[in-house]
ZAROVEX-35525 format. One line per field, with one value per atom (N, C-alpha, C, CB): z, y, x; residue in three letters; atom name. Coordinates in steps of 0.1 Angstrom, whole numbers, plus 2048, in hexadecimal, padded with zeros to 3 digits. Each point is the difference from the previous one (the first is absolute). Glycine has a CB too. Example, Ala and Ser with C-alpha at 12.3 -4.5 7.8 and 13.67 -1.06 7.14 Angstrom:
ZAROVEX-35525
z: 84E,800,800,80C,7ED,800,808,7EA
y: 7C7,80C,80C,7F4,817,80B,80B,7FA
x: 884,7F7,809,7ED,80F,809,7F8,80C
resn: ala,ala,ala,ala,ser,ser,ser,ser
name: N,CA,C,CB,N,CA,C,CB
END
This chain:
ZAROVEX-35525
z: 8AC,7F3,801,7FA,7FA,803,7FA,7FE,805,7FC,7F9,814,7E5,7FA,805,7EE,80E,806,7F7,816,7E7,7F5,806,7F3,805,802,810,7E3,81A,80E,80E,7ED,80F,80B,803,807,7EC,805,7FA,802,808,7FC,7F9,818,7DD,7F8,803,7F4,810,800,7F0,816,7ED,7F2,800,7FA,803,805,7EF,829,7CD,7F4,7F5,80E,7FC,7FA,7FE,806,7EE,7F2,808,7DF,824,800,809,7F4,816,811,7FB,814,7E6,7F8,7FA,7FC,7F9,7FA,80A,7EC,81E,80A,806,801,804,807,7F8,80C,7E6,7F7,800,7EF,810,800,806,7FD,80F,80B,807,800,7FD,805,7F5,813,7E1,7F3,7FB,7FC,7FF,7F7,810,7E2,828,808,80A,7FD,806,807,7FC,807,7EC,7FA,7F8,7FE,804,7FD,7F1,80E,7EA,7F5,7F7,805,803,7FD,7FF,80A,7EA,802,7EE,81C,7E4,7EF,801,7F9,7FA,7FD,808,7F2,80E,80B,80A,7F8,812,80A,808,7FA,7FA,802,7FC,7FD,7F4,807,805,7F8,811,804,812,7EB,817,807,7FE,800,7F4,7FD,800,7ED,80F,801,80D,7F2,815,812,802,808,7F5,805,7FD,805,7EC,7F8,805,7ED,816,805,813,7E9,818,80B,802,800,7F1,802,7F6,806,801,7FC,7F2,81E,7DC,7EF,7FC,7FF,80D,802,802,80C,7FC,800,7F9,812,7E4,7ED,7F9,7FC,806,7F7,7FF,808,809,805,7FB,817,7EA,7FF,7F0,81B,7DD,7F4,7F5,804,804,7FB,801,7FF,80D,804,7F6,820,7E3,7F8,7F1,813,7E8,7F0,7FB,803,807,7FF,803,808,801,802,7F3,818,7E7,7F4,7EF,810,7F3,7F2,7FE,7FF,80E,807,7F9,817,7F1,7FA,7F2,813,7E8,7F0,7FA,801,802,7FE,7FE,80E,7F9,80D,7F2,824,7DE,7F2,7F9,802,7F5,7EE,802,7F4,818,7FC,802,805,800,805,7F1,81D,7DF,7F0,7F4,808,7FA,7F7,804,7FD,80B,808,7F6,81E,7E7,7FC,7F2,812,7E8,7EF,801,7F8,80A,7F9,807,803,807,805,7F3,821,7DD,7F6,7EF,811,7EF,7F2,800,7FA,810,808,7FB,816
y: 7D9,805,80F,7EA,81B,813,7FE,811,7FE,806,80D,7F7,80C,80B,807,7F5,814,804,809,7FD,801,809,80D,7EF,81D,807,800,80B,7F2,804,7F5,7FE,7F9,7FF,7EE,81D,7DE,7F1,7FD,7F8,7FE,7F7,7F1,80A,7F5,7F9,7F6,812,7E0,7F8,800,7EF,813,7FC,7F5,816,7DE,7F2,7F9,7F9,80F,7FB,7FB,7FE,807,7FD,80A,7EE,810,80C,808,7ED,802,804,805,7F5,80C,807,80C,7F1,816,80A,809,7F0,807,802,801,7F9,7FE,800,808,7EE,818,810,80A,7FB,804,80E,7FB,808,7F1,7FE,808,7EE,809,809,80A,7F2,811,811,809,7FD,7FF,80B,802,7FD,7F3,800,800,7EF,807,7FF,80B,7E8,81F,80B,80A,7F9,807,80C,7FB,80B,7EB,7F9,7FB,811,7EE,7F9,811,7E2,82D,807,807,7FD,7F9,805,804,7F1,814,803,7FD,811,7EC,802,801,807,805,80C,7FA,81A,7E3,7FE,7F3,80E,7E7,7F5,801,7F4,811,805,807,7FA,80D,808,7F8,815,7E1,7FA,7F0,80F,7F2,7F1,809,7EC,81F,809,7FF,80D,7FA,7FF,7F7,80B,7E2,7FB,7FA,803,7FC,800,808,7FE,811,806,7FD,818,7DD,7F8,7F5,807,7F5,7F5,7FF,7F6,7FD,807,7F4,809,7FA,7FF,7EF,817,7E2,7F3,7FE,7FD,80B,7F6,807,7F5,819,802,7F6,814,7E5,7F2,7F7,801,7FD,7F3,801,7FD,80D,805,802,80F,7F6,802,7F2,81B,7DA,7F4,7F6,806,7FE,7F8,808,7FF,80A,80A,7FD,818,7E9,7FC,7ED,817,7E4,7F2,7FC,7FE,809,803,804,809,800,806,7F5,81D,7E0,7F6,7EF,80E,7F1,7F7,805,7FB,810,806,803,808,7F9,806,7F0,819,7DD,7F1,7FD,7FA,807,7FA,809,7FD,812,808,7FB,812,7E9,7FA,7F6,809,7EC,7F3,7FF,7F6,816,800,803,80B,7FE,806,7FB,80C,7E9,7F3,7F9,7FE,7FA,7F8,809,7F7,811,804,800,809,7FA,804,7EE,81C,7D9,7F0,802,7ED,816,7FB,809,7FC,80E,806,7F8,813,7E5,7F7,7F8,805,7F5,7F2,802,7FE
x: 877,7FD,7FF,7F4,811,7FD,7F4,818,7E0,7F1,804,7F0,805,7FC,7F3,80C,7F2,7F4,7FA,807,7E7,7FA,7FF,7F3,804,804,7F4,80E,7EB,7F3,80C,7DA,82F,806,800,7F9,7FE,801,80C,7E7,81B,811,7FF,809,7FF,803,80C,7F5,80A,80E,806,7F7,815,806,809,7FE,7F6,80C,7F9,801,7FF,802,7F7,80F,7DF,7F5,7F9,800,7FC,801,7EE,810,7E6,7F5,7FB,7FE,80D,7FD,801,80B,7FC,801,7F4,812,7E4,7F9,7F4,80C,7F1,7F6,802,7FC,80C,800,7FB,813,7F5,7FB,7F3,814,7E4,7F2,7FB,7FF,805,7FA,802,7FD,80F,801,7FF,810,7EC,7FB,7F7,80D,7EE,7F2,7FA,802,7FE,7F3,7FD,802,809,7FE,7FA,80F,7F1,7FD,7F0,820,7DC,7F0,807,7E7,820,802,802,7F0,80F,7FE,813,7E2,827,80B,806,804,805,805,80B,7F6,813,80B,80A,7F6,80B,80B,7FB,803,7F6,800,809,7EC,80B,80D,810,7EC,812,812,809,7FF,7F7,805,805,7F0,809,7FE,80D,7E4,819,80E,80A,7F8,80A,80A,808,7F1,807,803,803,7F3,80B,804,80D,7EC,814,810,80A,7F6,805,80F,801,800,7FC,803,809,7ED,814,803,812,7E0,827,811,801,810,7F9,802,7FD,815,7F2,7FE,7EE,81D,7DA,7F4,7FD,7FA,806,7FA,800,80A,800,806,7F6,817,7EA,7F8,7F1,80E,7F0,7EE,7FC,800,80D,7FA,802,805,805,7FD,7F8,810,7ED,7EC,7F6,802,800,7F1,804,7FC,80D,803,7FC,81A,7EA,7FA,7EF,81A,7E6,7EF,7FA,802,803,7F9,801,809,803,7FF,7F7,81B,7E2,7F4,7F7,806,7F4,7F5,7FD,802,808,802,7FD,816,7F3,7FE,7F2,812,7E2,7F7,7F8,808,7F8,7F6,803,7FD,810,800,7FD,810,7EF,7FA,7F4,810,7E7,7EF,7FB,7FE,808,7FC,7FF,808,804,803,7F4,81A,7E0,7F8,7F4,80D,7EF,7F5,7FA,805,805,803,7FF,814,7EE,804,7EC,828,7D5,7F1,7F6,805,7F9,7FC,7FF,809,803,800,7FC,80D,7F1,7F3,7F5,808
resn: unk,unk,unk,unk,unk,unk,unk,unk,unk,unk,unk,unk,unk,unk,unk,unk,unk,unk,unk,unk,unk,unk,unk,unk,unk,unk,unk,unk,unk,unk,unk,unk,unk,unk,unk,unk,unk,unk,unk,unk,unk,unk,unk,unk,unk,unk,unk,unk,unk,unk,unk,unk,unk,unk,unk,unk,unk,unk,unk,unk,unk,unk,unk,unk,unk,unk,unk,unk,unk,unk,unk,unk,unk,unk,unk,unk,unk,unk,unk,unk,unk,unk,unk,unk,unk,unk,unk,unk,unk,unk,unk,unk,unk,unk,unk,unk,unk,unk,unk,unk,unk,unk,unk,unk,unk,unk,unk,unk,unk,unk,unk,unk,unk,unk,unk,unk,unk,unk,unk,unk,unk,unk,unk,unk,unk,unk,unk,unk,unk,unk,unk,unk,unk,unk,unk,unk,unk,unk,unk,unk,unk,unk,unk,unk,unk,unk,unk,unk,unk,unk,unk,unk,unk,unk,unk,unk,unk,unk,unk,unk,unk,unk,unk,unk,unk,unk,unk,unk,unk,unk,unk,unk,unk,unk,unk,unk,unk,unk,unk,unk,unk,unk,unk,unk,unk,unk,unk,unk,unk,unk,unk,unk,unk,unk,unk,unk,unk,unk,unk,unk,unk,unk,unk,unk,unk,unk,unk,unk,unk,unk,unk,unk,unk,unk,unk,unk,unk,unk,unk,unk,unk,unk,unk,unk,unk,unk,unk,unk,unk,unk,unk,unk,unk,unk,unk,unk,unk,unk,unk,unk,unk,unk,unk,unk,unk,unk,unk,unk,unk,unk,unk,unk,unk,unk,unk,unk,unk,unk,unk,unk,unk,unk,unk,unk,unk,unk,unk,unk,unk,unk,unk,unk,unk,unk,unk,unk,unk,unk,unk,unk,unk,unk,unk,unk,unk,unk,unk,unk,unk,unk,unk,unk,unk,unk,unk,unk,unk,unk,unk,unk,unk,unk,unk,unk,unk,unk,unk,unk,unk,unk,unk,unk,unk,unk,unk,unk,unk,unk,unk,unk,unk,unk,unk,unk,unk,unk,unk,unk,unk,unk,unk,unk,unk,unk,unk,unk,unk,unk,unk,unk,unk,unk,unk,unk,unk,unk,unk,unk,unk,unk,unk,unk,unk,unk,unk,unk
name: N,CA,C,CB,N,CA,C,CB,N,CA,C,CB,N,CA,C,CB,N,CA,C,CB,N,CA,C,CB,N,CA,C,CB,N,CA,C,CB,N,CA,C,CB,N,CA,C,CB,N,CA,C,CB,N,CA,C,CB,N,CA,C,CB,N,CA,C,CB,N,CA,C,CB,N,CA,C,CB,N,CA,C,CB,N,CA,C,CB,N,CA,C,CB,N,CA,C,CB,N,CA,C,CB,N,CA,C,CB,N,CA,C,CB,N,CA,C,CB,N,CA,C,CB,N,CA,C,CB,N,CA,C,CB,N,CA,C,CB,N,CA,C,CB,N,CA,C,CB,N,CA,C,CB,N,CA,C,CB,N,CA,C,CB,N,CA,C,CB,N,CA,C,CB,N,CA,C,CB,N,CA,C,CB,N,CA,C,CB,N,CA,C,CB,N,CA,C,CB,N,CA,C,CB,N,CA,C,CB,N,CA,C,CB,N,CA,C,CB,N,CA,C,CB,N,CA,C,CB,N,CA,C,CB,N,CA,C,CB,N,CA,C,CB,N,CA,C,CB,N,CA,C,CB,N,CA,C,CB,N,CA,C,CB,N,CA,C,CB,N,CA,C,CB,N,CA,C,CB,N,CA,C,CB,N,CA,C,CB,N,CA,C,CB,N,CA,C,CB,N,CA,C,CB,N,CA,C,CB,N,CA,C,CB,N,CA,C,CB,N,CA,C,CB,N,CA,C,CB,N,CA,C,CB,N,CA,C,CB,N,CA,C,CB,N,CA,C,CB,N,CA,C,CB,N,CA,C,CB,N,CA,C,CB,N,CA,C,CB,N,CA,C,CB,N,CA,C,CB,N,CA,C,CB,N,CA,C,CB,N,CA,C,CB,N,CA,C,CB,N,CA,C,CB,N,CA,C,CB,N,CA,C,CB,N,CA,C,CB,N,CA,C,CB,N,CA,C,CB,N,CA,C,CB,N,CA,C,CB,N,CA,C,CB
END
């Protein structure tokens, strides 16, 4: 499997999981830095690791993260609905 590597130097497998991904930026952004991070720093940081990676795994990674994300988006309109039907109770 090829790697990537952030910028302080930890290595990332890129064998197609989105959240190995996100568990690094954790931890080499928000926790390194005590939860003490902004904006710019994280993309400055996804940045670095995107122009790592070739046109084929952009693909791969932005069709996980777009599906992830529409989970999530799912998961919030059905908690909201739920809540709103327990309120009329």
């Amino acid at each position: 499997m090829r790697t990537i590597t952030t910028s302080s130097g930890a290595q990332i497998v890129l064998d197609g999981d989105l959240l190995a991904i996100l568990e690094t930026l954790f931890h080499e952004v928000t926790a390194r830095r005590e939860l003490s991070r902004s904006f710019d720093d994280m993309m400055r940081e996804i940045t670095h690791l995107v122009s790592q990676m070739t046109d084929d795994e952009l693909r791969s990674y932005l069709a996980e993260s777009l599906f992830l994300n529409q989970v999530k988006y799912e998961n919030d309109k059905l908690e909201a609905y739920m809540r709103k039907l327990e309120k009329k109770k």
